[in-house]
Short mmCIF file of the C-alpha atoms (twelve columns), coordinates in Angstrom:
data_MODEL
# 
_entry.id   MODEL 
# 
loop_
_atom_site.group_PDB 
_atom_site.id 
_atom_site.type_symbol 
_atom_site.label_atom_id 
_atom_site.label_alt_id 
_atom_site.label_comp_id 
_atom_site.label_asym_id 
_atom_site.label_seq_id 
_atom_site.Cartn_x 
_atom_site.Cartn_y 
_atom_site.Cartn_z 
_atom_site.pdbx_PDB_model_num 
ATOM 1   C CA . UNK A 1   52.871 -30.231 59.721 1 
ATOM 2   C CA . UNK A 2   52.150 -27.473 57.235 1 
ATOM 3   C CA . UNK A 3   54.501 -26.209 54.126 1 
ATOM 4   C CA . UNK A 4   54.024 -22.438 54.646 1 
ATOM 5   C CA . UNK A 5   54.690 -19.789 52.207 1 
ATOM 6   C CA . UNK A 6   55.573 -16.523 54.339 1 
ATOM 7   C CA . UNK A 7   55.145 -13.230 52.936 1 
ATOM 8   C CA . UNK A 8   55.929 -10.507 56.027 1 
ATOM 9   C CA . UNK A 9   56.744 -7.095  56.399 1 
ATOM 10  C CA . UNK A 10  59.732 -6.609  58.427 1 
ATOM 11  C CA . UNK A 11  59.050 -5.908  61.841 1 
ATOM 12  C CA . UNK A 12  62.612 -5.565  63.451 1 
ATOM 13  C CA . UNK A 13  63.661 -9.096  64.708 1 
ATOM 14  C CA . UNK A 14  60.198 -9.764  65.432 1 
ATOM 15  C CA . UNK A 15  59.431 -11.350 61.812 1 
ATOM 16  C CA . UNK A 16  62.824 -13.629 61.844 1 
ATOM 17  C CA . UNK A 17  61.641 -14.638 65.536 1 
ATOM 18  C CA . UNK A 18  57.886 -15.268 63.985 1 
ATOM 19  C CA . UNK A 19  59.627 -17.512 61.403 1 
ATOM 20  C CA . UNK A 20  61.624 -19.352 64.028 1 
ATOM 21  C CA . UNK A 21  58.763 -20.509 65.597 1 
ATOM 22  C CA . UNK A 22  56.601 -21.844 62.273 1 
ATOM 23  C CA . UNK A 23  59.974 -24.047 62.015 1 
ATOM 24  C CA . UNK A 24  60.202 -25.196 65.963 1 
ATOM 25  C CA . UNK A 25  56.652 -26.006 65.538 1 
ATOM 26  C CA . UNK A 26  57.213 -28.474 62.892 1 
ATOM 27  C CA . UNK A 27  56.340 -26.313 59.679 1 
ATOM 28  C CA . UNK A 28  58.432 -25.824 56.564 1 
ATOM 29  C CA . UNK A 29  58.904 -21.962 55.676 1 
ATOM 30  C CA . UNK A 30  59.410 -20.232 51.984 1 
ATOM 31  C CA . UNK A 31  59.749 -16.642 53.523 1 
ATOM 32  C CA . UNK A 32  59.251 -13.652 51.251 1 
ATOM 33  C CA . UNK A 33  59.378 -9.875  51.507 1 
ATOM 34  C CA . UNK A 34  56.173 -7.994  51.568 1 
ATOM 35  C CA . UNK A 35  58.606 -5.173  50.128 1 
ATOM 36  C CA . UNK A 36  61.739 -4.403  48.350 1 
ATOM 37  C CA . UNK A 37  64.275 -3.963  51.084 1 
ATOM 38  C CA . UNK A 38  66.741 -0.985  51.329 1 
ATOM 39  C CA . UNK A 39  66.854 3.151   50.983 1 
ATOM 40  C CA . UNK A 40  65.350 3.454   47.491 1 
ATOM 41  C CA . UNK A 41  61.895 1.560   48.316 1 
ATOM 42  C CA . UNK A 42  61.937 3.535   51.157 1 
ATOM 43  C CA . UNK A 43  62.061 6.898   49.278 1 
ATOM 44  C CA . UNK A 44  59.820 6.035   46.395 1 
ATOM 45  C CA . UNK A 45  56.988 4.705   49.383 1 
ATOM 46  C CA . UNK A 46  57.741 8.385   50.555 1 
ATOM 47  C CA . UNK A 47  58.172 10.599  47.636 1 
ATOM 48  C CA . UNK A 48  56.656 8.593   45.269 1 
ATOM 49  C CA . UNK A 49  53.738 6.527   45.783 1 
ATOM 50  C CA . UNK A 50  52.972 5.710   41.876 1 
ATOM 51  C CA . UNK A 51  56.629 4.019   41.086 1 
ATOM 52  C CA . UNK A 52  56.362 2.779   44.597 1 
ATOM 53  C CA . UNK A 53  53.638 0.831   43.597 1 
ATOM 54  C CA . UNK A 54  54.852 -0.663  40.564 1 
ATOM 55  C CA . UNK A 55  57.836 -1.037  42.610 1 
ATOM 56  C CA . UNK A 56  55.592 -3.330  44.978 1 
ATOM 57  C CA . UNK A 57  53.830 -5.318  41.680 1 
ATOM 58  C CA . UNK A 58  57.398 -6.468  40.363 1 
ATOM 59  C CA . UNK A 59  58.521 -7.370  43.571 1 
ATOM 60  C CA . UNK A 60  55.733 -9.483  43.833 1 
ATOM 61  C CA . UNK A 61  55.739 -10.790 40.390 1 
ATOM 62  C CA . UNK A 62  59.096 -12.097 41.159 1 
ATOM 63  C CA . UNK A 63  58.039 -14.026 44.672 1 
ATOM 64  C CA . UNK A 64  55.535 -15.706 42.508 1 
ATOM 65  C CA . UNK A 65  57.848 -16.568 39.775 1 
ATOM 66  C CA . UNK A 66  60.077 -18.055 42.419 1 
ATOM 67  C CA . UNK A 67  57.562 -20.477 43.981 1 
ATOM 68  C CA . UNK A 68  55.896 -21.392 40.410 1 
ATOM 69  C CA . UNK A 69  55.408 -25.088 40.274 1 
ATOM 70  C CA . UNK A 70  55.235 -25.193 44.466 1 
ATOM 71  C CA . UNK A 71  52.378 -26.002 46.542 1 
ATOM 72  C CA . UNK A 72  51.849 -24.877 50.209 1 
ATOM 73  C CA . UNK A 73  49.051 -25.290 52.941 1 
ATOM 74  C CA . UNK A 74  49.269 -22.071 54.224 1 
ATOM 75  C CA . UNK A 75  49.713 -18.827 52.929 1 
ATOM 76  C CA . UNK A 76  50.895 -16.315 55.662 1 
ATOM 77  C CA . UNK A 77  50.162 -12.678 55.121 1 
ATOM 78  C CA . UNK A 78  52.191 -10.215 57.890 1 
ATOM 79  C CA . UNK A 79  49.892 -7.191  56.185 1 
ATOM 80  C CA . UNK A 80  48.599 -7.310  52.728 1 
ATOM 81  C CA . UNK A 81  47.789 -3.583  51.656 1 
ATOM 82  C CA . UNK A 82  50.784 -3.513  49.298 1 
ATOM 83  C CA . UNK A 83  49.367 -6.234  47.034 1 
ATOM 84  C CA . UNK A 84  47.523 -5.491  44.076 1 
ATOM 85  C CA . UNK A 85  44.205 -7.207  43.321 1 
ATOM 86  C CA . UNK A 86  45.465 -9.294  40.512 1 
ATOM 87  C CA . UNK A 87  49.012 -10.248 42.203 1 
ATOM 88  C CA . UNK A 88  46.252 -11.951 44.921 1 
ATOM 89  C CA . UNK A 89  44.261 -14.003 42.701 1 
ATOM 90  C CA . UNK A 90  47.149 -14.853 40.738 1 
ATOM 91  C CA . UNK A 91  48.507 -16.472 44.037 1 
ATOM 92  C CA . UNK A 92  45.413 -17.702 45.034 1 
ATOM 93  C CA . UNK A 93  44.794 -19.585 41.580 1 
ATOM 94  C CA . UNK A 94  48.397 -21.349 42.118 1 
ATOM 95  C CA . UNK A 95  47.547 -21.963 45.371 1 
ATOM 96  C CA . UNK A 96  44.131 -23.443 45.290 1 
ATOM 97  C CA . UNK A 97  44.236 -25.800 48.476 1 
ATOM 98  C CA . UNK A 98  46.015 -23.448 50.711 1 
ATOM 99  C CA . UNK A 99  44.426 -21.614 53.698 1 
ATOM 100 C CA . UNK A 100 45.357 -18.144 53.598 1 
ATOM 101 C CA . UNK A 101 45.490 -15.909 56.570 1 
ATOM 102 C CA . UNK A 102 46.264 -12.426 56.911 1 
ATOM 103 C CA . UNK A 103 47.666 -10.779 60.256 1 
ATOM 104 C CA . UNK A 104 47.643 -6.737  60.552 1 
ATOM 105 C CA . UNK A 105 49.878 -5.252  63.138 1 
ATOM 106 C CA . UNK A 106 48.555 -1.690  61.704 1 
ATOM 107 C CA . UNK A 107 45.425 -0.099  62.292 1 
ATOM 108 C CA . UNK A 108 42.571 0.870   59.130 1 
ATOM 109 C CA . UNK A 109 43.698 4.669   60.222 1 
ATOM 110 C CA . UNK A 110 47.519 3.705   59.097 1 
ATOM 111 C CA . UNK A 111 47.170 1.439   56.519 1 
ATOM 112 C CA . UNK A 112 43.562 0.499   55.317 1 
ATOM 113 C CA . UNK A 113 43.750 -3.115  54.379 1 
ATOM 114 C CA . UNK A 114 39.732 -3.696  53.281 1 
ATOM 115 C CA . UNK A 115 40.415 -4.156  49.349 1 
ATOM 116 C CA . UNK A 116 42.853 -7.141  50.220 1 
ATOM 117 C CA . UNK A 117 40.240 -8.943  53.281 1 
ATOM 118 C CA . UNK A 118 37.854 -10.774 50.647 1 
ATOM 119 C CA . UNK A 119 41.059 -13.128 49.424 1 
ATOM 120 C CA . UNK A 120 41.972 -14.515 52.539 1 
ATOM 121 C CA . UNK A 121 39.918 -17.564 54.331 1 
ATOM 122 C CA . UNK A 122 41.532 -16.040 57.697 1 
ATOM 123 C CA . UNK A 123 41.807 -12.506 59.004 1 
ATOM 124 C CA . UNK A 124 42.925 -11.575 62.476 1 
ATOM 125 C CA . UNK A 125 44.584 -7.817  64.017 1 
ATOM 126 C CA . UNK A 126 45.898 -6.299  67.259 1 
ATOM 127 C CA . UNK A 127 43.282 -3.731  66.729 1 
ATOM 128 C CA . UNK A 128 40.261 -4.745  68.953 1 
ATOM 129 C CA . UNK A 129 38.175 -1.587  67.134 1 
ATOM 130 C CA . UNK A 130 39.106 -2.686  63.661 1 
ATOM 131 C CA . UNK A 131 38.189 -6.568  64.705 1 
ATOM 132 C CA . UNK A 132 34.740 -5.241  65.527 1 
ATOM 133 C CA . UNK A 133 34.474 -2.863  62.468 1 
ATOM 134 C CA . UNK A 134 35.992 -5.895  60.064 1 
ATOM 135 C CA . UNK A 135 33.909 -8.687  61.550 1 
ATOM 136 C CA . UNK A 136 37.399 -10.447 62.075 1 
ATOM 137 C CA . UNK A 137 39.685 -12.339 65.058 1 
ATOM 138 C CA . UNK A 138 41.113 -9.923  67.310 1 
ATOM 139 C CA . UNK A 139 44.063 -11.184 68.202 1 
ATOM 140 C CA . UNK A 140 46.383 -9.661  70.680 1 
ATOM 141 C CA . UNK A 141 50.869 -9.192  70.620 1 
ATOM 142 C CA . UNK A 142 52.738 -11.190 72.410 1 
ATOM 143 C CA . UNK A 143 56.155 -11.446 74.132 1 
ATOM 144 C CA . UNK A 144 58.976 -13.344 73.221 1 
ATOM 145 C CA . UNK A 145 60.668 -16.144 75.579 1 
ATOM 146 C CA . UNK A 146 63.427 -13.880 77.328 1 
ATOM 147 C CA . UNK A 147 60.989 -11.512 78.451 1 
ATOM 148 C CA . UNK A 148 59.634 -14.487 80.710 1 
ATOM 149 C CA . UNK A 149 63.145 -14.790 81.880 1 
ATOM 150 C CA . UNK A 150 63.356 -11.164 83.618 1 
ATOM 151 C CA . UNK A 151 61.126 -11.380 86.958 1 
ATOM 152 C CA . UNK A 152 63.621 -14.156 87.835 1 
ATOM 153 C CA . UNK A 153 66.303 -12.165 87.296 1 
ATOM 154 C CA . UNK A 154 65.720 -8.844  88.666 1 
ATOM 155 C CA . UNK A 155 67.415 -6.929  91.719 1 
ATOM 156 C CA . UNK A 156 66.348 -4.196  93.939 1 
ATOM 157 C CA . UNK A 157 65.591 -1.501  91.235 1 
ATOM 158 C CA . UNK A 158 67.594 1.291   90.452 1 
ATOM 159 C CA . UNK A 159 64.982 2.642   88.175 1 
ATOM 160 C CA . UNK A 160 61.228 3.562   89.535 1 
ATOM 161 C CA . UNK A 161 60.255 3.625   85.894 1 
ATOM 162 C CA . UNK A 162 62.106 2.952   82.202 1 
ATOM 163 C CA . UNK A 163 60.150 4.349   79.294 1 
ATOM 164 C CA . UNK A 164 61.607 3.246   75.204 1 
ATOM 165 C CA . UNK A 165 60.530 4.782   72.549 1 
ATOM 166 C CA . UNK A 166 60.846 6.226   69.122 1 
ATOM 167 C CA . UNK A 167 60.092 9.796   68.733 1 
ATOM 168 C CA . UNK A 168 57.809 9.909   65.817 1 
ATOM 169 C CA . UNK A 169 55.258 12.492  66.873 1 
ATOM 170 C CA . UNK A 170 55.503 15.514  68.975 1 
ATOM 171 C CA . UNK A 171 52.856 14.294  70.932 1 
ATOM 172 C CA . UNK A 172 55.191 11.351  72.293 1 
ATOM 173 C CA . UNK A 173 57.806 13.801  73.104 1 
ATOM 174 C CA . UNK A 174 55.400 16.158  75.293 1 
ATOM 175 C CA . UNK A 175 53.924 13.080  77.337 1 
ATOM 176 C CA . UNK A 176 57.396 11.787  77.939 1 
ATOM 177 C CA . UNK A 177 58.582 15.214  78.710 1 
ATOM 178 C CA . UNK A 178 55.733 15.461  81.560 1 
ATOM 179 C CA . UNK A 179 56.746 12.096  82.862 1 
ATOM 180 C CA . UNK A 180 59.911 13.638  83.094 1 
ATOM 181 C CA . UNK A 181 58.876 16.994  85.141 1 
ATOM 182 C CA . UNK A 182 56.591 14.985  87.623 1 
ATOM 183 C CA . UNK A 183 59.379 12.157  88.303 1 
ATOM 184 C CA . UNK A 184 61.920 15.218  89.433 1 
ATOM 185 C CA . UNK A 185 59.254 16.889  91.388 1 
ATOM 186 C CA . UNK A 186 58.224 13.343  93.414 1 
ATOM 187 C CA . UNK A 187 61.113 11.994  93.275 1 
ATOM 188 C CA . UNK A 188 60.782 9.199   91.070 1 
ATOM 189 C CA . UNK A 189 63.840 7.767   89.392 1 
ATOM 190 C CA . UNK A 190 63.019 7.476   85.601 1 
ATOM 191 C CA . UNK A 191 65.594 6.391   83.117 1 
ATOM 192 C CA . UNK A 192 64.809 7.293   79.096 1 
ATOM 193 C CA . UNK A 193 65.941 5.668   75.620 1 
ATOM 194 C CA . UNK A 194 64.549 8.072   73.018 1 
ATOM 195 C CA . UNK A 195 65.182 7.295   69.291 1 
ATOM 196 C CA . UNK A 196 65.091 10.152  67.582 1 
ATOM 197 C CA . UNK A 197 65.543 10.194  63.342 1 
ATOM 198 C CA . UNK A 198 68.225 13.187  62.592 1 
ATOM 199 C CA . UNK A 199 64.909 15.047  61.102 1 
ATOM 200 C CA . UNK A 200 63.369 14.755  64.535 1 
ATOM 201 C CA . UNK A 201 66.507 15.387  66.508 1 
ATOM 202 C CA . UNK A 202 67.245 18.356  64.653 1 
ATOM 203 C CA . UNK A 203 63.506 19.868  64.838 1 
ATOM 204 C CA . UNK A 204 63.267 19.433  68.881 1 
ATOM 205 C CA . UNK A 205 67.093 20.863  69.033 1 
ATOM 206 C CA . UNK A 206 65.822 24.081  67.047 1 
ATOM 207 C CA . UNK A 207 62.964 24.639  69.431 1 
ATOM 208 C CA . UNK A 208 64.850 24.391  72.184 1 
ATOM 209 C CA . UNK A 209 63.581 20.515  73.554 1 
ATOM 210 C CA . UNK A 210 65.823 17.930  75.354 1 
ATOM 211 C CA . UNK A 211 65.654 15.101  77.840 1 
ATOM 212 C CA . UNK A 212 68.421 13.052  78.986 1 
ATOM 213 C CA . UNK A 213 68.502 10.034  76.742 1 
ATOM 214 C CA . UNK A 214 67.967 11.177  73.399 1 
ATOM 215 C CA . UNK A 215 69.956 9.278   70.550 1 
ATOM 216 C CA . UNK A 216 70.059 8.536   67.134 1 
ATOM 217 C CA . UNK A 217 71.011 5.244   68.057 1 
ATOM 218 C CA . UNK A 218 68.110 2.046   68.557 1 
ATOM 219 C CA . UNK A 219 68.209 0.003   71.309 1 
ATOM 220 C CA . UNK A 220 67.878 -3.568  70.901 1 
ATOM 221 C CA . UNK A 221 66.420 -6.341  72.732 1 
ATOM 222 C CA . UNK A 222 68.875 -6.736  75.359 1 
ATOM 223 C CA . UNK A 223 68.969 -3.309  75.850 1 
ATOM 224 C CA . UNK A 224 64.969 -3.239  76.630 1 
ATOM 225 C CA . UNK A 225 65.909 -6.473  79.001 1 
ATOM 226 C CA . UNK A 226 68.637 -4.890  81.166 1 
ATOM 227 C CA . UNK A 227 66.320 -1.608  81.430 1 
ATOM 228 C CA . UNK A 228 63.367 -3.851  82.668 1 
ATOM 229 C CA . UNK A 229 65.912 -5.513  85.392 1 
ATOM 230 C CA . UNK A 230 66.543 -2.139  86.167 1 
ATOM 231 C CA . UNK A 231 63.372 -0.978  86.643 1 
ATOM 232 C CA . UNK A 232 59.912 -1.567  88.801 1 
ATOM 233 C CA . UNK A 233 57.696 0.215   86.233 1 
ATOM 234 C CA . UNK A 234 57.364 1.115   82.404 1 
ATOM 235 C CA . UNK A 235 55.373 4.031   80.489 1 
ATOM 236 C CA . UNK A 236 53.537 2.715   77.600 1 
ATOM 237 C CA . UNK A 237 51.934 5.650   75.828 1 
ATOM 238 C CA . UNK A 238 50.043 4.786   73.173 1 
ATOM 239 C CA . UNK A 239 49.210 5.665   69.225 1 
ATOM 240 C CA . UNK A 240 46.273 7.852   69.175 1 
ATOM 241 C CA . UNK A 241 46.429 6.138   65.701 1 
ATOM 242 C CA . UNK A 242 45.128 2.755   67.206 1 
ATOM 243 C CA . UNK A 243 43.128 0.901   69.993 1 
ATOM 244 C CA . UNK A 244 45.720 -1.984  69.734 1 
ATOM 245 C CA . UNK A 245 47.902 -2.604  72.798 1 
ATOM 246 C CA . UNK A 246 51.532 -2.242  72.173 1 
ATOM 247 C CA . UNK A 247 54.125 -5.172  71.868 1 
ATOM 248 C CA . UNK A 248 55.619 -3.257  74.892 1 
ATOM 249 C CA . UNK A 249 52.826 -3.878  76.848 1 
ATOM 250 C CA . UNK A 250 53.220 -8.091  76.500 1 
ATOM 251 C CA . UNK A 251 56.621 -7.878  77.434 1 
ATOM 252 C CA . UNK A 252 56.597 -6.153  80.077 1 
ATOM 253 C CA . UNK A 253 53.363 -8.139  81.186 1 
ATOM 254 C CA . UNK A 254 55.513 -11.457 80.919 1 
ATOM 255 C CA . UNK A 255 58.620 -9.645  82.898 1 
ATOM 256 C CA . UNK A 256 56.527 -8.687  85.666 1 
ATOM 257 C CA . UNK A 257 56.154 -5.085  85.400 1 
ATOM 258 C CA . UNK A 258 53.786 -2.817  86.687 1 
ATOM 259 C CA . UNK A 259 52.505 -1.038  83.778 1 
ATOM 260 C CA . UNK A 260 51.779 2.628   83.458 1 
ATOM 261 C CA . UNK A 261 49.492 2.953   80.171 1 
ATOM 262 C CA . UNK A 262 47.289 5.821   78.178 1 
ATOM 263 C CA . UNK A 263 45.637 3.092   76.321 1 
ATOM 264 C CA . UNK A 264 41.741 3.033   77.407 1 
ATOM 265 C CA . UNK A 265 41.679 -0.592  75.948 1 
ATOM 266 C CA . UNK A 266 44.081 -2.080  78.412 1 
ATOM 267 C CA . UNK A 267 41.262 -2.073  81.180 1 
ATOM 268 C CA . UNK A 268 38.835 -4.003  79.060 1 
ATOM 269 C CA . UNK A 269 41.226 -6.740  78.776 1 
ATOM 270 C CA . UNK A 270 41.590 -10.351 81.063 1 
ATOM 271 C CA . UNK A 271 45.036 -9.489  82.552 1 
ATOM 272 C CA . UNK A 272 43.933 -5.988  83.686 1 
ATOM 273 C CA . UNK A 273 43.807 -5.580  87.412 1 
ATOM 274 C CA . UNK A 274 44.960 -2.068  89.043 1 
ATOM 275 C CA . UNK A 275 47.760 -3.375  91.066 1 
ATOM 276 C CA . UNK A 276 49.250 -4.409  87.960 1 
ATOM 277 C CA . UNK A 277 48.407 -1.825  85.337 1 
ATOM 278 C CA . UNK A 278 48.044 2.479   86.425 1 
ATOM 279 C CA . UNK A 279 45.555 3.502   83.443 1 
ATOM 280 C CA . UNK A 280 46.086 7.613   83.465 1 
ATOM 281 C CA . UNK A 281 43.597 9.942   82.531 1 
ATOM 282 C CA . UNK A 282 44.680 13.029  80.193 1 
ATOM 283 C CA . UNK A 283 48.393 11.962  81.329 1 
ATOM 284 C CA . UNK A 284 47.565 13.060  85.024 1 
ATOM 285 C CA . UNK A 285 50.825 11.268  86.813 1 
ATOM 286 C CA . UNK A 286 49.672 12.162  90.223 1 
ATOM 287 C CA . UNK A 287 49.002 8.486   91.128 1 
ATOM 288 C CA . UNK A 288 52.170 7.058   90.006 1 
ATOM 289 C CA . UNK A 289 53.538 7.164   92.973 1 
ATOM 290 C CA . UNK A 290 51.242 5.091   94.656 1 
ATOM 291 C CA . UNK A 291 50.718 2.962   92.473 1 
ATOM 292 C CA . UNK A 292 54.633 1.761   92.226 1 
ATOM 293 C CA . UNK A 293 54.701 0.982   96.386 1 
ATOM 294 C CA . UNK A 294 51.828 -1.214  96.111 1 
ATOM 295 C CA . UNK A 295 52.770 -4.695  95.890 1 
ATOM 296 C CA . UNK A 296 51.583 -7.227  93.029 1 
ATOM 297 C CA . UNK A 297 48.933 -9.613  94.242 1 
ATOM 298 C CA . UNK A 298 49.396 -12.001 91.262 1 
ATOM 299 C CA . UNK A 299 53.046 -12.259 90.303 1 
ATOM 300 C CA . UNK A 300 52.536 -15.016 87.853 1 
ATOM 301 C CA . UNK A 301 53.711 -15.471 84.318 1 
ATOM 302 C CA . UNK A 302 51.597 -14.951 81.261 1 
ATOM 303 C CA . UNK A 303 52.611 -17.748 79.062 1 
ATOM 304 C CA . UNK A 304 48.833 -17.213 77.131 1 
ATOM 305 C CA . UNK A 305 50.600 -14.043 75.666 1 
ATOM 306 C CA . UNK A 306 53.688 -16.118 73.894 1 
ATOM 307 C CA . UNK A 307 54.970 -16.206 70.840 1 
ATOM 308 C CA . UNK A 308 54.118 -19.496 70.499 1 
ATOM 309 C CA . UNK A 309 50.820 -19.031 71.544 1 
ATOM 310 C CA . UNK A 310 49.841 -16.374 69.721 1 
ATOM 311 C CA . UNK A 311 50.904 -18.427 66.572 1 
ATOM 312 C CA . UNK A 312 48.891 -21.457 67.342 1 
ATOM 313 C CA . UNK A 313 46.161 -19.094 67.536 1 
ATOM 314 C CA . UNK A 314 46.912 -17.690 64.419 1 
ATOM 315 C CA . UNK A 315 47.027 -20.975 62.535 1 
ATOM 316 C CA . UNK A 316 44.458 -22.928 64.556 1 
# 
């Protein structure tokens, strides 16, 4: 199998899980920050974009003094906007023989990635407008293994609907907070996790804006999976940012869920059916209702949508 070098931003627990499955596949993994880690890189890619910068170009001056004098077959790019020109051809002149490929969880309207395309062999995103636009793979998310695990697993509900999310935009509050209204008025149950930063907690406390679940606090992984156990439905509202379909969206897929979306793209893709997935239109939740009493006619599994999959894909 291949010698991979690995150089990924960190994407929660997803990157250590992506890693995980290079090795159970049978490939050996030199695994490198895309970025400094910590508060200070954070700041200066906030407050200071030149230092940030040459912040980024000795970071990776120093992964490429650590792998001088090593040879890989693949080099794995988990985004690639923070490199400079000449820290790519550097790597690509040590690394002659290798097959580089470049995955972009982002979309061109959050970072714009175009400089960086023309030194990889291999370029795939989640962003079926950008794949169009780039002339490269569109590539979907996918779900890791326990999500499989949950339509097993699941009792009568006590949830109609479970939405998770981070409150980055005020947008995302106001669509959540008219999920909110309708369930009271039809009597849905809906239960909320809402990260909030303290900047964003503070601003909706000032106006005046709450909704039961609110926290500083993130939720991990098995707090998604006993919320989907709970639960007959999700809300996935989506970026207007991207036409990429959420990671949410794949797990909940593989658990089973019916799937309550905002996401036009959802409908053009092979999974979509509408006793599955409730597409809304300018967040009209009038349907919901309906929609949730309606049995599944297809319960199955979507193993095409795994994590192993998806990386086979990837490296094929």
């Amino acid at each position: 199998m291949s010698r991979i070098l690995f150089i990924a931003f960190d994407y929660y627990a997803y990157t250590d899980r992506i890693e995980a499955e290079m090795r159970a596949q049978g490939h050996s993994v030199r695994r490198f920050p895309i970025e400094p880690e910590g508060a200070i890189n954070r700041a200066l890619r906030r407050y200071a974009k030149a230092r940030h910068q040459r912040a980024l170009d000795a970071h990776h001056a120093r992964i490429f003094e650590a792998i001088r004098g090593q040879t890989f077959d693949r080099v794995v790019f988990l985004q690639a906007h923070q490199y400079s020109h000449d820290n790519l051809r550097a790597l690509r002149e040590a690394q002659p023989d290798a097959v580089f490929t470049l995955y972009n969880w982002d979309s061109l309207k959050t970072h714009d990635y175009r400089p960086q395309l023309p030194f990889f062999d291999r370029a795939a995103t989640f962003d079926p407008v950008d794949a169009a636009a780039l002339g490269i793979a569109y590539l979907p998310l996918f779900a890791l293994p326990e999500f499989y695990e949950v339509a097993a697993n699941r009792a009568a509900p006590a949830h109609d609907i479970y939405f998770v999310g981070s409150m980055h935009s005020l947008a995302r509050f106001e669509a959540v907070k008219r999920l909110h209204d309708h369930c009271k008025a039809a009597g849905l149950r809906l239960k909320l996790y809402l990260h909030c930063s303290p900047p964003r907690m503070l601003q909706l406390l000032r106006r005046g804006q709450w909704l039961p679940g609110m926290t500083l606090r993130s939720i991990g992984t098995d707090g998604i999976l006993d919320m989907m156990r709970a639960s007959a439905g999700v809300f996935d509202f989506a970026s207007q940012q991207q036409s990429g379909l959420t990671m949410r969206v794949f797990e909940n897929l593989a658990a089973g869920m019916k799937i309550i979306a905002t996401n036009p793209q959802i409908a053009r893709e092979p999974f979509y059916s509408p006793d599955r997935i409730l597409l809304l239109e300018n967040l009209d939740f009038a349907p919901v209702k309906a929609f949730l009493a309606e049995p599944l006619h297809d319960p199955r599994a979507f193993e095409e949508y795994s994590l192993s999959n998806w990386l086979r894909r990837l490296l094929d």
